[in-house]
C-alpha positions as CSV (number, residue, x, y, z in Angstrom):
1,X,40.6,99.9,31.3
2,X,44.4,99.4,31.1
3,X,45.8,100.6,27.2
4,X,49.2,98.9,26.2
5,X,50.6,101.5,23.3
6,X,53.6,99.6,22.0
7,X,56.4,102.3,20.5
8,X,59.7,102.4,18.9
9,X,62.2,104.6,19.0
10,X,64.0,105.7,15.6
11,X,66.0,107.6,13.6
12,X,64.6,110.9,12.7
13,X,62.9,111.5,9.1
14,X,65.9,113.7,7.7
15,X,68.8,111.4,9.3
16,X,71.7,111.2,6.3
17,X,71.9,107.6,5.9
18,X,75.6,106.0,5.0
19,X,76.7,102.8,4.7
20,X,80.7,101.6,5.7
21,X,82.4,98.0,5.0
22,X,78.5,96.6,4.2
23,X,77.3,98.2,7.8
24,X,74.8,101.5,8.5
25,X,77.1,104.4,10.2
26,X,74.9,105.3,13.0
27,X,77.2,107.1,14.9
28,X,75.5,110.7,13.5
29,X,72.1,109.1,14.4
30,X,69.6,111.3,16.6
31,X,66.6,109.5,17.2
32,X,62.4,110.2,17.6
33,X,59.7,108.5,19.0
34,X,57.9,106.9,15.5
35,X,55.5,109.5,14.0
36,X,52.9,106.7,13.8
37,X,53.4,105.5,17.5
38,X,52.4,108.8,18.5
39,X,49.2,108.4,16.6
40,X,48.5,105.1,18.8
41,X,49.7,107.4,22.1
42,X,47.0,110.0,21.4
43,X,44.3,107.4,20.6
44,X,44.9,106.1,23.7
45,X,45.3,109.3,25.9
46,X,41.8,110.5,24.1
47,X,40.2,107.1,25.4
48,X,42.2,107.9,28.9
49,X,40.7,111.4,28.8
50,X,36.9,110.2,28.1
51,X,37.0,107.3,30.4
52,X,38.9,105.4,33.5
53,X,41.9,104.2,31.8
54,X,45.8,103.7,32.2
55,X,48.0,104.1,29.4
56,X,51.5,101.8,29.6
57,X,54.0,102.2,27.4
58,X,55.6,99.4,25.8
59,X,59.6,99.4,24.2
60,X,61.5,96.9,23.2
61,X,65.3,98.6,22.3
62,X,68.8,100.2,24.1
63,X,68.3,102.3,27.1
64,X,69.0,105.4,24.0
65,X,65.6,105.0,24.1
66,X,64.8,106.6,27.0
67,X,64.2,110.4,25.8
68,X,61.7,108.9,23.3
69,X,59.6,107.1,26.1
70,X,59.6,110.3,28.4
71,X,58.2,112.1,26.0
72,X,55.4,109.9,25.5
73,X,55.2,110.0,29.3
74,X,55.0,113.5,29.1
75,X,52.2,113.7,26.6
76,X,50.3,112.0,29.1
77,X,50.8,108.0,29.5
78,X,50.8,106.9,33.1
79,X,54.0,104.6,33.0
80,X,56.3,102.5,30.8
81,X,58.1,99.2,30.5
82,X,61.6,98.9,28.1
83,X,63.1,95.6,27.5
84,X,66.8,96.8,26.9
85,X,68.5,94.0,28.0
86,X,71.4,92.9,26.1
87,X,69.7,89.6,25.2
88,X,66.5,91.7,23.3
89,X,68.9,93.3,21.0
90,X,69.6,92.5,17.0
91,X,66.4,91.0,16.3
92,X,63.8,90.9,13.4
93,X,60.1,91.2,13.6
94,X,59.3,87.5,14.6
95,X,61.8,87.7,17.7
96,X,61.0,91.5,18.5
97,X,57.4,90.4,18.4
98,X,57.5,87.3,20.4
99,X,59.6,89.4,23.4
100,X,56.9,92.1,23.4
101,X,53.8,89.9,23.0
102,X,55.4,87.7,26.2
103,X,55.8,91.0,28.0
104,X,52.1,92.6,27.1
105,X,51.1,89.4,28.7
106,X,53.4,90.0,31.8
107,X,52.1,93.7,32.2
108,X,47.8,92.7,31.3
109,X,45.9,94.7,28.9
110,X,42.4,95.5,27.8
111,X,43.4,97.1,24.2
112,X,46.8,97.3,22.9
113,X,47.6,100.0,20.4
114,X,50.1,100.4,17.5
115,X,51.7,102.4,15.2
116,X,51.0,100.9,11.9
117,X,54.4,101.3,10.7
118,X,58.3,101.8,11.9
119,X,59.2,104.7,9.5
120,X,62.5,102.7,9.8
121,X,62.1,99.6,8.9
122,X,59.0,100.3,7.2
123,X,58.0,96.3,7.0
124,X,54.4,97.1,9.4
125,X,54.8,93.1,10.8
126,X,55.4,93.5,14.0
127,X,52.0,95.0,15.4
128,X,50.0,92.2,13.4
129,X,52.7,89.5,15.1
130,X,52.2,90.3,18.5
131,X,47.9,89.9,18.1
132,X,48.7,86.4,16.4
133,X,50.8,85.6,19.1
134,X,48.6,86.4,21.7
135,X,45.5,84.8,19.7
136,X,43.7,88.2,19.5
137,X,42.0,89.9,17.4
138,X,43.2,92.9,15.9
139,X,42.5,95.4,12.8
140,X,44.8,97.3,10.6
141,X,46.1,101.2,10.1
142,X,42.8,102.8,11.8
143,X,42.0,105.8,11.3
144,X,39.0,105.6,13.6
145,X,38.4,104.0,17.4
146,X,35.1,103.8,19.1
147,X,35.2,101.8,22.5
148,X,31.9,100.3,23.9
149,X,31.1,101.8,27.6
150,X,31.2,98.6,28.7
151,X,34.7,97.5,27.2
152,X,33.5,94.2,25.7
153,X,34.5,95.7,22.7
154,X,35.4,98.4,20.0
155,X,34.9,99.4,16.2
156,X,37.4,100.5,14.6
157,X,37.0,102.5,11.1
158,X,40.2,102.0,8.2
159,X,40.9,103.5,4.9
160,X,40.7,100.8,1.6
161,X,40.7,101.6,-1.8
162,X,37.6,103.7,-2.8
163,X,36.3,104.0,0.7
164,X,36.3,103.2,4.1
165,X,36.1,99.5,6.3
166,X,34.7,99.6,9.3
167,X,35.8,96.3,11.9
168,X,34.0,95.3,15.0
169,X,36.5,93.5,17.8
170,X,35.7,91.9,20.3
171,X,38.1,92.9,23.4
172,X,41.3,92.1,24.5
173,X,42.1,93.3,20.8
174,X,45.0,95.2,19.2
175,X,44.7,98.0,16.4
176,X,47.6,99.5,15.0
177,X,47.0,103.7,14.0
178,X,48.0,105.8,11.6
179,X,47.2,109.4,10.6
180,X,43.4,110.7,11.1
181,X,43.3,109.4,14.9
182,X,44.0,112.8,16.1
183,X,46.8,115.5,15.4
184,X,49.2,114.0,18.6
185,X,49.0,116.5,21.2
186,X,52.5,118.7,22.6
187,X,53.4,117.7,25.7
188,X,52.8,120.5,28.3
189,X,55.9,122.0,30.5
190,X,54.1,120.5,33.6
191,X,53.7,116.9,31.5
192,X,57.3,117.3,30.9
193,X,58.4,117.7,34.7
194,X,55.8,115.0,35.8
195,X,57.5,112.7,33.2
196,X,60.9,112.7,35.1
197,X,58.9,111.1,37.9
198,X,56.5,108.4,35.9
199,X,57.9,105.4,36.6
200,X,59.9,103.2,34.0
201,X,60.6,99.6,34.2
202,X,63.1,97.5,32.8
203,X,62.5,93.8,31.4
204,X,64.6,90.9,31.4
205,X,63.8,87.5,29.3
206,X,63.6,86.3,33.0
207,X,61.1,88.6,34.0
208,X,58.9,87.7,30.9
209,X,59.2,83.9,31.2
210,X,61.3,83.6,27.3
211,X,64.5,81.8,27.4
212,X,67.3,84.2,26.0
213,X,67.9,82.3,23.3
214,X,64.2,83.0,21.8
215,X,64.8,86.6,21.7
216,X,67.0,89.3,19.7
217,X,69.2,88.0,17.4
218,X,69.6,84.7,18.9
219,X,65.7,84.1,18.2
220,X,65.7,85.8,14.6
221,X,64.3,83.8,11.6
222,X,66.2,86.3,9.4
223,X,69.7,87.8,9.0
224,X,70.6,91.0,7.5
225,X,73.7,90.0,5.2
226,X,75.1,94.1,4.3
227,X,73.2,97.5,3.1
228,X,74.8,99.4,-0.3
229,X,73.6,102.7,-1.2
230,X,71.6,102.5,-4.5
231,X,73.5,103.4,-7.6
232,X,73.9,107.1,-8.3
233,X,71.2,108.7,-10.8
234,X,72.6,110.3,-13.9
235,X,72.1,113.9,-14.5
236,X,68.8,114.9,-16.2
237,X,69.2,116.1,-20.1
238,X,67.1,118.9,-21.3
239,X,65.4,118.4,-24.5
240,X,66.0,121.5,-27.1
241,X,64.0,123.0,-29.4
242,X,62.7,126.1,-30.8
243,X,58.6,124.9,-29.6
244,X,57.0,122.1,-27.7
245,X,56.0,120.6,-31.2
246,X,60.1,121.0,-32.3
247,X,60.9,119.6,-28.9
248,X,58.9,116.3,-28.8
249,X,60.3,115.5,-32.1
250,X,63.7,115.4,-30.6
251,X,62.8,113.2,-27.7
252,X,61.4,110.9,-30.0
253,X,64.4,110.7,-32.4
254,X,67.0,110.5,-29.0
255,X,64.2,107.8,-27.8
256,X,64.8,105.9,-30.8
257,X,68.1,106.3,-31.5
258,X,69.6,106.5,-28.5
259,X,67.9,105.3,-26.0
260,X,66.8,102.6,-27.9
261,X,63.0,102.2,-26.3
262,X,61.3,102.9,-29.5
């Protein structure tokens, strides 16, 4: 069984964010593998661990991204592919989609895995993109993953409001993950010096059969005009009084006469 787990490499959670001249200022940036990717890596390692099955990495951004790929190597994923040519660069999700679903195609799969979400971008297309794409089927933040012995197929559990919905797929399918697959697992100091070794391949539009003018920016359906920071807050005001019942009266009169809401 051969696992695609596709994974993005961002900025980490408590990354200061400023914007210059309309542009993000990334030179402070240090980066992570995406929190939710990693819950697609161990769904795929505990499927690896219970049966005969390769795990691939799949990345589509600079070659920054290295340290984030080893250490899903590390963890325990057989091998990866990055497409970090220039021409893969700057895109949206429908361009960034199209490039990886061309090169899940290139590689093979059984199952291809996801992280529901970039805690980045935070838009949760791209995963959905590639399985329309490829003309699979495919099932939404999972919090659950049973695979049939004989691979025809898995079922994969999700959480909705007031419950749970449980989805059958037939296979080749893709699932994108989130929390309650399995706390992802630390990668060992032996996973770590066999990761330097796993091999990691790099992808041109060439290599993937996509002219270069369908990927990255060049292929984009949308443009990103400038970022501003959103307005500053104004200070809180604390309300006085001598007792709750005192105080609530004087919210109420600043409410009406200030304020104006009342």
């Amino acid at each position: 069984m051969k696992i695609l787990v596709l994974v993005k490499s961002v900025p980490k959670s408590d990354t200061r964010v400023n914007v210059v001249d309309g542009a993000l200022n990334e030179s402070d940036f240090s980066y992570e593998l995406n929190i939710y990717d990693e819950y697609a890596i161990e769904a795929a390692l505990q499927l690896k661990d219970a049966r005969d099955a390769s795990v691939i990495l799949l990345t589509l951004g600079p070659d920054r991204c290295e340290p984030e790929i080893r250490k899903g190597l590390a963890m325990g994923a057989d091998e990866a592919y990055l497409l970090a040519d220039e021409a893969f660069q700057g895109g949206d999700a429908r361009s960034d989609a199209r490039a990886l679903a061309a090169a899940c195609k290139h590689i093979g799969f059984d199952l291809i895995l996801a992280g529901k979400q970039a805690i980045d971008s935070d838009q949760g297309q791209v995963g959905v993109r590639v399985a329309e794409i490829l003309g699979i089927p495919h099932a939404g933040a999972i919090t659950e993953l049973q695979v049939a012995d004989d691979g025809s197929g898995a079922i994969c559990s999700s959480e909705i409001e007031g419950g749970h919905e449980k989805i059958e797929l037939s296979l080749p399918a893709l699932a994108t993950c989130q929390k309650g697959l399995g706390e992802p697992r630390f990668a060992s100091l032996p996973g770590i010096m066999k990761a330097k070794r796993k091999k990691l391949t790099h992808l041109t539009p060439d290599d993937i059969g996509l002219e270069r003018e369908m990927v990255g920016a060049a292929g984009a359906g949308t443009e990103v005009i400038s970022y501003q920071m959103p307005p500053q807050r104004s200070a809180g005001r604390l309300i006085d009084g001598a007792d709750a019942a005192e105080k609530a009266r004087n919210l109420a009169q600043l409410l009406r006469e200030e304020a104006k809401v009342i």
